[in-house]
N, C-alpha and C positions, 0 to 999 in steps of 0.2 A: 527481450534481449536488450540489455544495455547500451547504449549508442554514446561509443568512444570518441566520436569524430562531428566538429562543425558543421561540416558541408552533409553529413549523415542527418544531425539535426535537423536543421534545415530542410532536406529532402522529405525526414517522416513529418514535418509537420505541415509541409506542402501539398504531401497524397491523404493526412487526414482532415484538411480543410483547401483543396483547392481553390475553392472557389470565393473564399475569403480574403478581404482588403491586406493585404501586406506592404504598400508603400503607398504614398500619395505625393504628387507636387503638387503645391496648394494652388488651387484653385483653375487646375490645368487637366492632369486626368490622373487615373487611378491605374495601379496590376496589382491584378490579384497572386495569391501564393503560385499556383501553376505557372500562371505567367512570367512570373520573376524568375523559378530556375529555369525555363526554355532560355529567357534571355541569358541569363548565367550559363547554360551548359552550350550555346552560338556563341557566345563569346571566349567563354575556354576555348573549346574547341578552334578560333582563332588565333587565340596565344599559340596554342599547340601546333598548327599547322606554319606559322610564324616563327616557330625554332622554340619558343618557349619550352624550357626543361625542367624535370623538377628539383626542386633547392634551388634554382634562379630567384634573384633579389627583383622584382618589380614596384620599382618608386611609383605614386601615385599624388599625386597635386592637386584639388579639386576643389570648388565650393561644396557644400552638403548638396549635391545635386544625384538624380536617380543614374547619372553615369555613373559616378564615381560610388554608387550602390553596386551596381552591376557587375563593375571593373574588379573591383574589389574580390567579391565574390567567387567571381571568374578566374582570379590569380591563384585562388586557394585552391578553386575545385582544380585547375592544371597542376596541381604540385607544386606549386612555384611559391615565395614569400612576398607577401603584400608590404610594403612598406610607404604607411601615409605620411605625406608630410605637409608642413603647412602653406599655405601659396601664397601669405605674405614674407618667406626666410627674402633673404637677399641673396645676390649672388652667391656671395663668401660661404654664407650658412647652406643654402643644397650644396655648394663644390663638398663641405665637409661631410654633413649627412650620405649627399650620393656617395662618397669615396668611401665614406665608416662603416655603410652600409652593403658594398659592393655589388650597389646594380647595376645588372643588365640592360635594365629598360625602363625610359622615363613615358609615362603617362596623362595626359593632362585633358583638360575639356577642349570642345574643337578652337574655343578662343586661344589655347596653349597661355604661357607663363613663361614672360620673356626672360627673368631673372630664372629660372628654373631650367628653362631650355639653354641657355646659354654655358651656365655650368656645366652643365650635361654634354654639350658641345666640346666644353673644354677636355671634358676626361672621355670623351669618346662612345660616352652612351647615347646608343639609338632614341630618340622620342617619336609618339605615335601619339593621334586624339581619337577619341570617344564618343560618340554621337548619337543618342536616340531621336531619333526624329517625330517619332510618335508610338503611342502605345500597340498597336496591333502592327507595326512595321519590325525589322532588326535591326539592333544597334551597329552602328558601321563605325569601323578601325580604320584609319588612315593606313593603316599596314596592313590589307585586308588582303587575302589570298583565298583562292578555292578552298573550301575548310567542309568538313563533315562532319556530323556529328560521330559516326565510326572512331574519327581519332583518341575521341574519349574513352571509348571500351574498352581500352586496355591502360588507360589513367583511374588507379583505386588510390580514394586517399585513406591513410593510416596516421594513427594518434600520435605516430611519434615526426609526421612531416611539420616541418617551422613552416606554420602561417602567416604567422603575424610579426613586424622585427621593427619595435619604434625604440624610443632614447628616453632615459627619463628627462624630469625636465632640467635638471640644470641648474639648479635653485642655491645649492651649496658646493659643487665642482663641476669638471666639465661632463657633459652626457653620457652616459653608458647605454649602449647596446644592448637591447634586449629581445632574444629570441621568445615566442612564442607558439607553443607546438598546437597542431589539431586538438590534442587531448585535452590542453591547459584550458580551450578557450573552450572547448564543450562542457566542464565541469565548471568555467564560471559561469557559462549560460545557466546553466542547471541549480548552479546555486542561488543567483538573483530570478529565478522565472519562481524557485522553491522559497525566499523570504518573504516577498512580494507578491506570491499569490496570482503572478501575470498568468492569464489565461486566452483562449483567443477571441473571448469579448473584450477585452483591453485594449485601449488607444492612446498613444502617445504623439505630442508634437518634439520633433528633435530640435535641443534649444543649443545644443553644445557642439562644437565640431568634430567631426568625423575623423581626423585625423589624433584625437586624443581617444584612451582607454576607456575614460567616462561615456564621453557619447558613443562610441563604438561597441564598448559590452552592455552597456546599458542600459541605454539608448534605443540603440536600434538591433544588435545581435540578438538580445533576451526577447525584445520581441519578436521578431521572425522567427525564433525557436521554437515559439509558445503558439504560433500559427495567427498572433494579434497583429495588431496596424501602428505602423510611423507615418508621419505625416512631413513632409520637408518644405521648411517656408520657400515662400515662390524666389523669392531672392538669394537663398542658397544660404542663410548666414539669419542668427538673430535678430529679431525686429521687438522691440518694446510696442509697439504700435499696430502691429499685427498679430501677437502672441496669441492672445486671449479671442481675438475672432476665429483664427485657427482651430482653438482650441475647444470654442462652442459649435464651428462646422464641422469637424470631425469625430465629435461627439469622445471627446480625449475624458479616461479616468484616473491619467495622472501626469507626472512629468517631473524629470530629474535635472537637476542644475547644481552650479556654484553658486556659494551665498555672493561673489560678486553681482550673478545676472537676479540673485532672489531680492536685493535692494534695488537692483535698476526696476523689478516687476511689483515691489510694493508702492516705490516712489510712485510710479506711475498709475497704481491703482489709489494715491491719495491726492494723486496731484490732477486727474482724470480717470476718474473710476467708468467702468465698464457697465452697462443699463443690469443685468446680470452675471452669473458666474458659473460657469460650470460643478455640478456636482462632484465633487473628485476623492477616488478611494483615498489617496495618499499623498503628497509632495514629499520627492525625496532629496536629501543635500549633501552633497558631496565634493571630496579634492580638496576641503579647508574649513576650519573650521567656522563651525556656523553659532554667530554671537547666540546666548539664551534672549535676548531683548529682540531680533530679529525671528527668529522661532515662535516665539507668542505673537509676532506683531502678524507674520504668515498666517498661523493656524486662526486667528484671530479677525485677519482680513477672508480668508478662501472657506474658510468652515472647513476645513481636511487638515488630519496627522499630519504632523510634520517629523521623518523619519532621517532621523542622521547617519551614516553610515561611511565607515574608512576603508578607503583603499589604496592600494598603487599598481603601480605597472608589471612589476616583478610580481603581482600575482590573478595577471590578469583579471584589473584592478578588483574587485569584490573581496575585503578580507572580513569585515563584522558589520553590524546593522542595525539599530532598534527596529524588532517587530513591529507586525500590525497593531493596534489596538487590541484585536482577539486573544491576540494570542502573547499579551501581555505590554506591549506599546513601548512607546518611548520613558529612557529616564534620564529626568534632567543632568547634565554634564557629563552623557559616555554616548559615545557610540556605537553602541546597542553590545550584542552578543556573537562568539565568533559563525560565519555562516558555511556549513562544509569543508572547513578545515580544521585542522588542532592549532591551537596559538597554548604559547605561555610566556611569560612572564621573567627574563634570564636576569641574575645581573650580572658583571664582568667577567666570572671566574663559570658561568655553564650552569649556576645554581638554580633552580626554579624558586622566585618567590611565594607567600603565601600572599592571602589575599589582604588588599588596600597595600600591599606594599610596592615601593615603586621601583622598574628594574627595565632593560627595552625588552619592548613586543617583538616574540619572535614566532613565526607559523612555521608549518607544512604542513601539504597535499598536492589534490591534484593540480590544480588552479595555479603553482609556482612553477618560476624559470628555474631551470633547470641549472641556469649561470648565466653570468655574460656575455657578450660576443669578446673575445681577444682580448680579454682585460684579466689576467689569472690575479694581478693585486685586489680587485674590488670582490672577484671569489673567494678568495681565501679570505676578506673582510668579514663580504656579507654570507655563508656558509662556514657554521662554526655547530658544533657541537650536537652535529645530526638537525640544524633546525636554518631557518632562513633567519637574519636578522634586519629588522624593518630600519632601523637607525630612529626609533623613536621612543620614547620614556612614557610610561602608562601603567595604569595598574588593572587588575581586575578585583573587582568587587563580590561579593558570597553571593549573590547571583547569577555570578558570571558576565555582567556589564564590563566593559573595556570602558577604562576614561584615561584619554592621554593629557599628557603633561605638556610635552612638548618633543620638539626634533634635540636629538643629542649636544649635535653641533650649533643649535639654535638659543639651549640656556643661558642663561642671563647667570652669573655668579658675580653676587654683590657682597664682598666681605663676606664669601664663603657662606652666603644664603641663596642656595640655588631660587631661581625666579622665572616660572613660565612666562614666554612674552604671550602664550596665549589667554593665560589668565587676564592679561593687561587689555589684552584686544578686546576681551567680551565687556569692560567694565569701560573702555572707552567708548564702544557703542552703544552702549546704554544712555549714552547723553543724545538726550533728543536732536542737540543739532550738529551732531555729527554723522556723518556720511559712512565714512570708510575712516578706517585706522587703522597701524601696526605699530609695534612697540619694538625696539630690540636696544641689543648692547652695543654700549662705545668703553675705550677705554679709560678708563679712571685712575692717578695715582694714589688716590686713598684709598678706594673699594676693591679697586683691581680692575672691576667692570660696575658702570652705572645705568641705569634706565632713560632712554630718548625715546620719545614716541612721534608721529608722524600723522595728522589725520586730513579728511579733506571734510569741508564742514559743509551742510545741508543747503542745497537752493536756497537763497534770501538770508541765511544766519549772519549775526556779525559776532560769530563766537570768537574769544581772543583766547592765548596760552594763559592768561591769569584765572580763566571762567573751567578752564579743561584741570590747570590745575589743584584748583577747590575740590572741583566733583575728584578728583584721585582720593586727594586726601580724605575724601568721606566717604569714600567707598571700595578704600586699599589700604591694605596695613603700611604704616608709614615708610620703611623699607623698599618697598612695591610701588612708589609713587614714582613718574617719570621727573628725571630734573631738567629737562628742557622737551620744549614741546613745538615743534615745526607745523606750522598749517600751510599746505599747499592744494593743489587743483589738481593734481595727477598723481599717480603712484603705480610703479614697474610691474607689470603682473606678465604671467606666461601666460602662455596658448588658450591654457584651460580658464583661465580666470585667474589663480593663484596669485596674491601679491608676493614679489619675488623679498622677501623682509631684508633676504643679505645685500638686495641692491641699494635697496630703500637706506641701511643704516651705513655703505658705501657713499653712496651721494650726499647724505646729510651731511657724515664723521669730516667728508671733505668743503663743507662748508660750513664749518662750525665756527668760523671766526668772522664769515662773511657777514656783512650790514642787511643782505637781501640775499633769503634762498632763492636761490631760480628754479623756473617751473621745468620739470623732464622734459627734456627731447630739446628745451631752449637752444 
């Protein structure tokens, strides 16, 4: 029988390998599959006896810590909507989310989260903390009440209750709400445990936060599904420095990241390399695009595929993937093939392109929102033509490879030659002493729109704008070449790693006359 529902997931892969590793704190202690949902179904069954109802909004705040596994979990199996958010926002940022989001109830580790609590304060939502104290004890609720597990018997979840309700990120307007249902996220589980091959000899270190779609379906959901093992740095958060020891104690066969954390983990394996390396089926990269000069420099350093793969929120992110090896592998410049959904190819007018031709990516299945929360303009944007529209320019290849272009609102239009700035990024990186780069538009009264690019250059480099703009010209058609080139130490990214390119070409456009860029956050 088919299993429509998260928490269903979970559960059968629970009773078919109990006894198997399903989370780890590094170097603290381990639960296994059983153990995980008892503590998940004590802790529902706390919400529930706590007033919790279902369709209640439950904010959650947390490091990548096993509370904030549990909690989580526990919001969904009571009916209720989990909604993670990050525990560095500031005040201002939870008052909005909590408000956008209309929780009930904020949640946090027992340290709580002053900035979090406080907003929460303001609008009148209860907060409560989370606490396991050890692995064969229960996890304890500051809001704890007589609770039974009886209270659950009559809580069934079904495919169509909202689990899950985060924002995107923010990158080109303000965030939108997005609900996601039982059903959405059990067919992404299904379709990343189905690309990738996870099975329950599979181990992962989670490198990305929990509060984004990456690490949450990815991460960690696809494995718990598959009945395999996460492992959570002891610190709660990324460590360069502890990655790779994790990742040889836990006997990890693979592990998914942003190319931002995939530079900080080469750097480091050049700049102190590791005595050995774990054997590893696959590295997977996702949320941005991943230079082709860092992809070889990956597969080249770890000996493992490097598999690129595009998502977003709106579809509970997994939308296409390059394959394993076996079953056909990666191809240079796309992001594989679409995985458990239909995608095609629209342009303006609902038309389906043929193939190499370029038009936005648009899906359906099961795996999409259904719409927005309160926002009927960005519905009737993104919902056009029986299809979801991704807001991104791409084509597909006689293979059926997806390679994008770029974000719609992201193109570069220089005298009416459209211009990927992703194009530009991959060819900046390719310069050995460059770091990080992004490219975008400013405006022009010749061109209309011209090329600025932005990069942060390599430990020790003393690369200048005259060395960046050689290598353009020799390796972009002259059009393609940025006419001013900022080098600085920091660059705006979001949650997930993403550099935010709109802020990045905000911040410069507004110091474009300046004698000295200043450094972010200055």
């Amino acid at each position: 029988m088919e299993v429509t529902t998260l928490t269903g997931l979970l559960k059968h892969a629970a009773g078919k390998f109990p006894s198997h590793r399903a989370v780890s704190v590094s170097g603290k202690f381990d639960l296994t599959h059983s153990r995980l949902q008892e503590l998940v179904d004590q802790a529902a069954s706390c919400l529930v006896c706590s007033g919790v109802r279902a369709g209640d909004v439950i904010a959650l705040t947390f490091p990548n810590t096993v509370e904030f596994v549990i909690m989580f979990l526990a919001v969904i199996r009571a009916r209720a909507t989990a909604a993670p958010l990050n525990s560095a926002y500031t005040k201002d940022e939870f008052e909005f989310y909590l408000s956008d989001s209309e929780s009930k109830l904020l949640l946090t580790s027992q340290e709580g989260n002053e900035s979090a609590q406080s907003a929460a304060s303001k609008l009148n939502i209860p907060h409560a903390t989370a606490k396991l104290s050890r692995p064969d004890g229960e996890l304890t609720l500051s809001t704890q009440t007589d609770s039974s597990l009886d209270s659950l018997a009559g809580v069934v979840n079904d495919p169509s209750d909202v689990a899950l309700f985060l924002h995107t990120s923010g990158t080109t307007s303000r965030p939108k709400g997005v609900p996601l249902t039982q059903q959405n996220l059990a067919a992404s589980v299904q379709n990343i445990k189905s690309v990738y091959q996870i099975t329950e000899s599979d181990s992962t270190v989670v490198v990305l936060p929990l509060f984004h779609v990456h690490g949450l379906l990815a991460g960690l959901l696809s494995s718990l599904g598959a009945g395999a093992a996460v492992t959570l740095p002891a610190a709660g958060r990324f460590s360069a420095s502890t990655f790779w020891k994790d990742m040889i104690k836990y006997n990890a066969t693979w592990y998914t990241a942003v190319p931002t954390i995939h530079q900080i983990i080469l750097d480091r394996h050049f700049n102190n390399p590791e005595p050995f390396y774990p054997k590893l089926r696959f590295i997977r990269s996702c949320s941005a695009s991943l230079a082709p000069t860092i992809l070889t420099r990956l597969e080249e350093a770890f000996d493992a595929p490097v598999l690129e793969a595009y998502a977003m929120t709106e579809a509970s992110h997994l939308m296409a993937s390059n394959p394993l090896p076996e079953n056909g592998g990666h191809k240079p410049g796309s992001v594989g093939k679409p995985v458990g959904q239909e995608m095609t190819i629209l342009d303006e007018n609902g038309v389906p392109q043929a193939a190499h031709v370029n038009g936005e990516v648009c899906i359906r299945g099961l795996n999409v929102t259904r719409g927005y929360k309160n926002n009927p303009e960005a519905n009737k944007s993104g919902f056009r033509f029986g299809w979801f529209h991704t807001g991104d320019v791409g084509f597909l290849d006689t293979d059926g490879y997806l390679h994008l272009v770029g974000r719609i609102k992201e193109l570069i239009n220089r005298g009416g030659e459209k211009i990927s700035p992703i194009e530009v990024d991959s060819v900046l990186l390719s310069h050995p002493d460059v770091a990080q780069a992004v490219a975008f538009g400013v405006p022009d009264d010749k061109y209309g729109e011209e090329i600025n690019c932005a990069i942060i250059p390599r430990e020790g480099s003393n690369i200048e704008e005259a060395d960046v703009l050689r290598f353009c010209k020799n390796n972009l058609a002259a059009f393609k070449v940025p006419k001013k080139v900022f080098i600085t130490d920091a660059l705006p990214k979001t949650a997930s790693g993403k550099i935010q390119r709109r802020l990045v070409a905000e911040h410069f456009l507004a110091q474009i006359s300046a004698a000295k860029v200043p450094k972010f956050g200055a």
